[in-house]
C-alpha positions as CSV (number, residue, x, y, z in Angstrom):
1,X,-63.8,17.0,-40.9
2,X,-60.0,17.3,-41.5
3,X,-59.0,14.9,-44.2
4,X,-56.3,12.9,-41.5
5,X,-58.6,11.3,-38.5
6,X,-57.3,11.5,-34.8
7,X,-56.7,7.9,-33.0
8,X,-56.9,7.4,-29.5
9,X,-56.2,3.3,-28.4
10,X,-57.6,1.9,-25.2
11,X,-55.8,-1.8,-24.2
12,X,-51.8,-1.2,-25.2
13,X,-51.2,-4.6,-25.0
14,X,-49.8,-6.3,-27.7
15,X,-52.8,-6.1,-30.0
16,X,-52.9,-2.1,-28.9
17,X,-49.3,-1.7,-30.1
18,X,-49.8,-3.3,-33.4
19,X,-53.0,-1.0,-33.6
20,X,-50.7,2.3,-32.9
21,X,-48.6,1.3,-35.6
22,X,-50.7,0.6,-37.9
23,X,-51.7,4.3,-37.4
24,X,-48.3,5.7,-37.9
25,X,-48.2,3.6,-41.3
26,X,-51.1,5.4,-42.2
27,X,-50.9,9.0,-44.0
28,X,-54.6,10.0,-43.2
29,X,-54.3,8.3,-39.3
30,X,-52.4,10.3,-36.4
31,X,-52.0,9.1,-32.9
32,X,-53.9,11.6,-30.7
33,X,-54.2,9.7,-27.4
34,X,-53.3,6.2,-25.3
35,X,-55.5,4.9,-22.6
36,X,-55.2,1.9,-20.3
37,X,-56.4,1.0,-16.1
38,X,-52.5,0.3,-15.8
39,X,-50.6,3.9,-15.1
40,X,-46.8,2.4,-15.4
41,X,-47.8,1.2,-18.7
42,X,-49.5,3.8,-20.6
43,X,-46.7,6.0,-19.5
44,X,-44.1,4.4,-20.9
45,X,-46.4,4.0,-24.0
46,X,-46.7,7.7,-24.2
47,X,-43.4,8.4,-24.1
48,X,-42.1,6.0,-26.6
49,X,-44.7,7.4,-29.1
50,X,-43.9,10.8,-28.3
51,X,-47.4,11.9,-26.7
52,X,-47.6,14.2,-24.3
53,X,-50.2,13.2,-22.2
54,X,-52.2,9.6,-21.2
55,X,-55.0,8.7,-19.5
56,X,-56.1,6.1,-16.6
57,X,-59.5,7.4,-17.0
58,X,-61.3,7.0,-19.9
59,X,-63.8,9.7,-19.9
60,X,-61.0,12.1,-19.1
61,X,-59.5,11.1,-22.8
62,X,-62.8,11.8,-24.8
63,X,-63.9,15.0,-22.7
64,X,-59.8,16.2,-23.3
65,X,-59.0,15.1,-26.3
66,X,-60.1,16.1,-29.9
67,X,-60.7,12.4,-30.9
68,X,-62.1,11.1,-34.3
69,X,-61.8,7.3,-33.7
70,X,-61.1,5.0,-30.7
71,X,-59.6,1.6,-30.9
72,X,-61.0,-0.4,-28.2
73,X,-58.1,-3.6,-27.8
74,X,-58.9,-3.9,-24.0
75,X,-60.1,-7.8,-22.9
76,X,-63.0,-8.5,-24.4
77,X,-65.4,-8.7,-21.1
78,X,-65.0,-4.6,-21.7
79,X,-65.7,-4.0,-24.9
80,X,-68.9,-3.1,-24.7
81,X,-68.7,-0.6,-22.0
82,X,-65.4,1.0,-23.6
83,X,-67.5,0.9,-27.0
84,X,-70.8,2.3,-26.2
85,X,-69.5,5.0,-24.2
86,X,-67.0,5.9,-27.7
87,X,-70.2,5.7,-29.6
88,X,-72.2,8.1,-27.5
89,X,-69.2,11.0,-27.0
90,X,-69.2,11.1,-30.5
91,X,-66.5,8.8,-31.7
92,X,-66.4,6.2,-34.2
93,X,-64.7,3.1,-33.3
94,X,-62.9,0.0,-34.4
95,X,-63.4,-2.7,-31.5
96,X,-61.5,-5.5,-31.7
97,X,-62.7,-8.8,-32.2
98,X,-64.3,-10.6,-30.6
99,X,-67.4,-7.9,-30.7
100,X,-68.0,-9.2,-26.8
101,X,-68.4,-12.2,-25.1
102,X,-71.9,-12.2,-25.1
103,X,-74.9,-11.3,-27.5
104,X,-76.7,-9.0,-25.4
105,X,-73.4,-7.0,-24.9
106,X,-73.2,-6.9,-29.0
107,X,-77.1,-5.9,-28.9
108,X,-76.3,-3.0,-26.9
109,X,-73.5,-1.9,-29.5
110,X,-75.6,-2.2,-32.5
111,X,-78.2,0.0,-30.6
112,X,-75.6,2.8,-29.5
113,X,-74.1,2.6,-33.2
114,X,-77.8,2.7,-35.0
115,X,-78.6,5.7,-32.1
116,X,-75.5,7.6,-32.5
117,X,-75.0,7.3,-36.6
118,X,-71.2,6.9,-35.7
119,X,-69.1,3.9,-37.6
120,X,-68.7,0.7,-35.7
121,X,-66.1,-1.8,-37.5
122,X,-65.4,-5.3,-35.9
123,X,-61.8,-6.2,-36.1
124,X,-62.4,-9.2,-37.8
125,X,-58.7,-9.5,-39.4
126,X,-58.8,-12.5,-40.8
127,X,-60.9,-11.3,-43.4
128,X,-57.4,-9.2,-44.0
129,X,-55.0,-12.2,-44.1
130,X,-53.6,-12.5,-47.8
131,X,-53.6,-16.4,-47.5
132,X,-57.6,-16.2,-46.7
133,X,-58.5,-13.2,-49.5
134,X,-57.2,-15.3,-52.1
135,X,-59.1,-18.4,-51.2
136,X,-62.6,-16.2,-51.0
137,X,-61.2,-14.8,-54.4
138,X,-61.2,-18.2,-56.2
139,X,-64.5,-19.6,-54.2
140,X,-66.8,-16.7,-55.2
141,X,-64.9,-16.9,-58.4
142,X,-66.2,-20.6,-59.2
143,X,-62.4,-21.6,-59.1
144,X,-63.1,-24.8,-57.2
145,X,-67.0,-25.1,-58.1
146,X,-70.0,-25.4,-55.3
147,X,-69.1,-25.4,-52.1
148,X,-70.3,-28.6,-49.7
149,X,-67.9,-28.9,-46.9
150,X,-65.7,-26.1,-45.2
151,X,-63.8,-26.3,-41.6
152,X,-61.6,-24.2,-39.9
153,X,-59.3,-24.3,-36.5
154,X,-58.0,-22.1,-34.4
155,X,-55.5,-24.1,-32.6
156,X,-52.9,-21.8,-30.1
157,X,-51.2,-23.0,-26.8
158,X,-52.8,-20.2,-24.5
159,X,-50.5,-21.8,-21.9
160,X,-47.5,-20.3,-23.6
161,X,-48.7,-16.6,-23.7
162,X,-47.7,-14.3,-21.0
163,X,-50.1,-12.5,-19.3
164,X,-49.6,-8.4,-19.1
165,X,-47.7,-7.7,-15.8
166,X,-48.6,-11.1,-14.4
167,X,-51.7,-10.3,-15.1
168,X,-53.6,-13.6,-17.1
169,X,-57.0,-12.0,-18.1
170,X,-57.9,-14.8,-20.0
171,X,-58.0,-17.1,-17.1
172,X,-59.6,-14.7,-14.5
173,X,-62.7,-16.3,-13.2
174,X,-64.3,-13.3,-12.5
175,X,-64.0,-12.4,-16.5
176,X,-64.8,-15.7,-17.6
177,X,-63.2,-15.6,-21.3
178,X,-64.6,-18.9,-23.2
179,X,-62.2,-19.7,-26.4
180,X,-64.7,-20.3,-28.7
181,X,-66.1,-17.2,-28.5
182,X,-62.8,-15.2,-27.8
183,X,-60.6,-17.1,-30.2
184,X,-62.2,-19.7,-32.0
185,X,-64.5,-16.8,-33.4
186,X,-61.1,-16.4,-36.0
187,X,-62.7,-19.6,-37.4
188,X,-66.0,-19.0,-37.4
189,X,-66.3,-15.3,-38.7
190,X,-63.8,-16.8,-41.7
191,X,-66.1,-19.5,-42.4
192,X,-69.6,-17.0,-42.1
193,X,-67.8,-14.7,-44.5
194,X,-67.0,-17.6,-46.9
195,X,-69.9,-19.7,-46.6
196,X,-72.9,-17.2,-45.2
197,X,-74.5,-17.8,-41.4
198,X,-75.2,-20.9,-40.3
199,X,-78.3,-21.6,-38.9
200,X,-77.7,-24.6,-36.5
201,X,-75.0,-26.3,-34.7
202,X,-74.1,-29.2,-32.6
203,X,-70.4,-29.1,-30.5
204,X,-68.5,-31.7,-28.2
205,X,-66.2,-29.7,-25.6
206,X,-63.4,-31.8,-23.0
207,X,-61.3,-29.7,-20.5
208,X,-57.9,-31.9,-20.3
209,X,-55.3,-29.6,-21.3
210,X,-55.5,-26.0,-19.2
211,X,-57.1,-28.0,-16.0
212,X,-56.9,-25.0,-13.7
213,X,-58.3,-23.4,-16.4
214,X,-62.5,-21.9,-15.9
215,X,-63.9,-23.3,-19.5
216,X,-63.6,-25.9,-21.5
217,X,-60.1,-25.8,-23.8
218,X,-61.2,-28.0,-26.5
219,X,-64.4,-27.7,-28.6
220,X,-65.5,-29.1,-32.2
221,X,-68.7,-28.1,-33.8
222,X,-70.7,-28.9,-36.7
223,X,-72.8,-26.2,-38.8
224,X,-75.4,-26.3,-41.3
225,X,-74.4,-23.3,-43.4
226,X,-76.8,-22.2,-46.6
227,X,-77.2,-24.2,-49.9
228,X,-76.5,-27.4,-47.7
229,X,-73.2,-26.6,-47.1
230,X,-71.8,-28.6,-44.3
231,X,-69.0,-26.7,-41.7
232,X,-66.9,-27.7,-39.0
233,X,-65.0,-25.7,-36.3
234,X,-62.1,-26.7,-34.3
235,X,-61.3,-24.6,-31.1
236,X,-57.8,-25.8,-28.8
237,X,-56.5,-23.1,-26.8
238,X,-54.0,-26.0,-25.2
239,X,-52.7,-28.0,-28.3
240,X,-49.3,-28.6,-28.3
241,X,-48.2,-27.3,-31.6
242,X,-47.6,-24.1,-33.2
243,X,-50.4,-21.2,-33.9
244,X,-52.5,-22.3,-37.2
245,X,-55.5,-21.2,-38.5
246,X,-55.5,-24.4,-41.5
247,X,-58.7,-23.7,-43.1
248,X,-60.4,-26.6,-45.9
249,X,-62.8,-25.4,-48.3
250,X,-64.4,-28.4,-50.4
251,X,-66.0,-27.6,-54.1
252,X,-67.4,-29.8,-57.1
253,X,-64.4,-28.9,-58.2
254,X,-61.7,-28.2,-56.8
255,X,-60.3,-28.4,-52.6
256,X,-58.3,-25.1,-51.1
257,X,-56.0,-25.5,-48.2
258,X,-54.9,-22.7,-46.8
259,X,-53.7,-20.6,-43.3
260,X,-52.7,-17.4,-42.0
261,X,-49.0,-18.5,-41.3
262,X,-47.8,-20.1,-44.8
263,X,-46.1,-18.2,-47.7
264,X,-48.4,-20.3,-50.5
265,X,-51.7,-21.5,-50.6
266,X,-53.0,-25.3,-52.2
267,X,-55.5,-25.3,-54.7
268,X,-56.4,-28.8,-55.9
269,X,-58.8,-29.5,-59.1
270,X,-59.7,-31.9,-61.3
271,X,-58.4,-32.1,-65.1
272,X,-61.0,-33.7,-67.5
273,X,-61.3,-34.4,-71.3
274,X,-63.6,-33.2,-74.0
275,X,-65.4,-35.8,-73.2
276,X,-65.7,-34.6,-69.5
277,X,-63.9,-37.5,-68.0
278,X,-61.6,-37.5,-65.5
279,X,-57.9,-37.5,-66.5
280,X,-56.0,-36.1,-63.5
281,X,-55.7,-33.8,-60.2
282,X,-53.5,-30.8,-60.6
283,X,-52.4,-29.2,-57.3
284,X,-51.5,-26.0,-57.5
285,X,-49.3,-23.8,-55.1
286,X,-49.9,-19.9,-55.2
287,X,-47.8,-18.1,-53.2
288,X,-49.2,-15.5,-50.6
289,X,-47.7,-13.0,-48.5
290,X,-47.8,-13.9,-44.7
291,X,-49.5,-10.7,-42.6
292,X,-51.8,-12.8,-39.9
293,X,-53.1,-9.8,-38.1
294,X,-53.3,-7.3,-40.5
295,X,-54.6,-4.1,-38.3
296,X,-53.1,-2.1,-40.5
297,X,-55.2,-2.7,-43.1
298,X,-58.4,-2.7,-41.0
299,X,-57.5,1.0,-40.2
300,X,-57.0,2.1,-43.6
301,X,-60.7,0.9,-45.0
302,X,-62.1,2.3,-41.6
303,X,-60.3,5.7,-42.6
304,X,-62.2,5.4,-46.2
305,X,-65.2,4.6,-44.7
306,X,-65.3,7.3,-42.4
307,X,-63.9,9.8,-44.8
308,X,-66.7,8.7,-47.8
309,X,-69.7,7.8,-45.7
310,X,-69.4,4.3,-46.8
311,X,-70.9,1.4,-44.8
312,X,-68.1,-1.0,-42.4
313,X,-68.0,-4.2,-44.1
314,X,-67.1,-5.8,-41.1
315,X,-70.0,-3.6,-38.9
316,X,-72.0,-4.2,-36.0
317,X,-74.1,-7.0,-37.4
318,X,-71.5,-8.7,-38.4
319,X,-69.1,-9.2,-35.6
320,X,-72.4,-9.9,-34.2
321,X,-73.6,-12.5,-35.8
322,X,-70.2,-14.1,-35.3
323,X,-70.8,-13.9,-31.6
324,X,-74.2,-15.4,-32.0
325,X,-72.5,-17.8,-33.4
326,X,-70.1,-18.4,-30.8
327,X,-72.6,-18.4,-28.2
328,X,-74.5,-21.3,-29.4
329,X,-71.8,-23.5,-29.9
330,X,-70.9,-22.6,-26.6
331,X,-74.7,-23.5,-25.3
332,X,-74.6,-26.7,-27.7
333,X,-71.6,-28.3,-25.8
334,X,-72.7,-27.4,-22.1
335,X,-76.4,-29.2,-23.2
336,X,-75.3,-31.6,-25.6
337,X,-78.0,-30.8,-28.2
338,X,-78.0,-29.1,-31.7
339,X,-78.6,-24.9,-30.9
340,X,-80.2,-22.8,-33.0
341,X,-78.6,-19.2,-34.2
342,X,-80.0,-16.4,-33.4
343,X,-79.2,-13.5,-35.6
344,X,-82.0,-10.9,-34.6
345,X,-80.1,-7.7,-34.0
């Protein structure tokens, strides 16, 4: 294999175009091919990235084009389909997160991807935000102690984002996107890599702010996470207030507060004696650089994986599992009992 890997991105939406640019950042990445259902757009996409040709049909672009990688960023409901079929011509892929919308999609991509051999990364890009790599720095670092509380939120006003040519695929009924699962699982993938899987939950969901909306807008779920760690997750896709991602991660020692959207993060820990009593609370901020979807990134350790024969951090399994997740939440709120996870993949 050459040592600069051929992209082609299906879904150039808004995600897509931040994908394609984090190729042309990329020394070892070149753009080889764009593909989406919508003709007027991947034309003009094409053009304004100087490509020659784009495709409407998807197995056109694989059988055509001498690809090394596909970036799937097309709504999730198709994920698995657009992933699978990547998998099985021969391609590796980065799919964007979430992994699907259901397990048993997810199950079908570990399969192809165990089958096949080929890389499957998760675009789990919190993992990537500099806010969130410091705070897992100083927690697996002892920084704030033993951790026995963590929560998370994704809070967004889905009201204010416009949909692609009038096009809302988040509120298609025929789709059926639920926001735990399709956003909220920034939240829980961040605490799972932090904290480790839960294995049980318990949520409350209401459906009072996106009415003429399919699901449920509003969910909050409890976790019991390893070493009795308690978790929470928030999920509001119609909160009126900015995007946030404020994450709280409780030690013996210490508390973090941090987000995806702040230039410092707060580290608060207790100052003791010789003695080992208490004297004061220092507060701490360290500042951060602000880079909330960082693709870019996610392409360049994808590229070394590839390129080395390394294993995806964020792989199959893992995106999985933060579906799984997802999902019982999800079934926790709709039967207003505690869910077990299920992590067999």
């Amino acid at each position: 294999m050459d040592t600069k890997l051929r992209f082609a991105v299906a879904g150039i939406g808004g995600m897509g175009r931040a994908h394609i640019e984090g190729i042309r950042k990329n020394a070892l990445a070149e753009l080889a091919a764009v593909f989406d259902i919508n003709e007027e757009f991947v034309k003009k996409c094409a053009a304004e990235f100087g490509l020659e040709r784009y495709y409407t049909d998807f197995d056109e672009m694989l059988s055509k084009e001498d690809i090394d990688v596909v970036i799937v960023c097309t709504p999730d409901q198709v994920h698995r389909d657009y992933t699978v079929r990547s998998l099985r011509a021969g391609k590796h892929v980065l799919c964007e997160k979430p992994m699907a919308q259901t397990v048993e999609d997810c199950r079908e991509m570990v399969k192809a991807a165990d089958e096949t051999g080929m890389k499957l990364m998760i675009g789990q890009v919190c993992r990537k935000a500099p806010g969130f790599l410091k705070a897992k720095e100083l927690v697996d670092s002892g920084a704030i102690g033993e951790l026995f509380f963590v929560e998370s939120e994704y809070a967004h006003d889905y009201s204010r984002i416009p949909g692609k040519g009038g096009w809302q695929w988040r509120t298609d009924p025929v789709l059926l996107r639920h926001p735990v699962i399709g956003g909220g699982c920034h939240a829980i993938d961040l605490l799972r890599w932090i904290a480790g899987n839960p294995c049980e939950v318990f949520a409350y969901a209401n459906h009072k702010m996106l009415p003429s909306w399919p699901v449920d807008d509003c969910t909050v779920a409890v976790m019991k996470f390893p070493k009795d760690v308690i978790g929470k997750v928030m999920c509001s896709v119609g909160c009126k207030r900015t995007y946030t991602m404020r994450t709280c991660l409780y030690g013996s020692k210490g508390t973090i507060i941090c987000d995806n959207t702040s230039p410092d993060i707060t580290v608060m820990r207790e100052i003791l004696d010789d003695g080992g009593n208490y004297l004061t609370t220092d507060t701490e901020k360290i500042p951060v650089d602000i880079n909330n979807h960082n693709v870019a990134s996610e392409i360049e350790e994808l590229i070394d994986c590839v390129l080395h024969d390394r294993p995806v951090p964020t792989d199959g399994r893992e995106g999985a599992s933060t579906v799984a997740v997802g999902a019982a939440i999800v079934e926790s709120a709709a039967k207003g009992d505690k869910v077990a996870v299920d992590y067999d993949f």
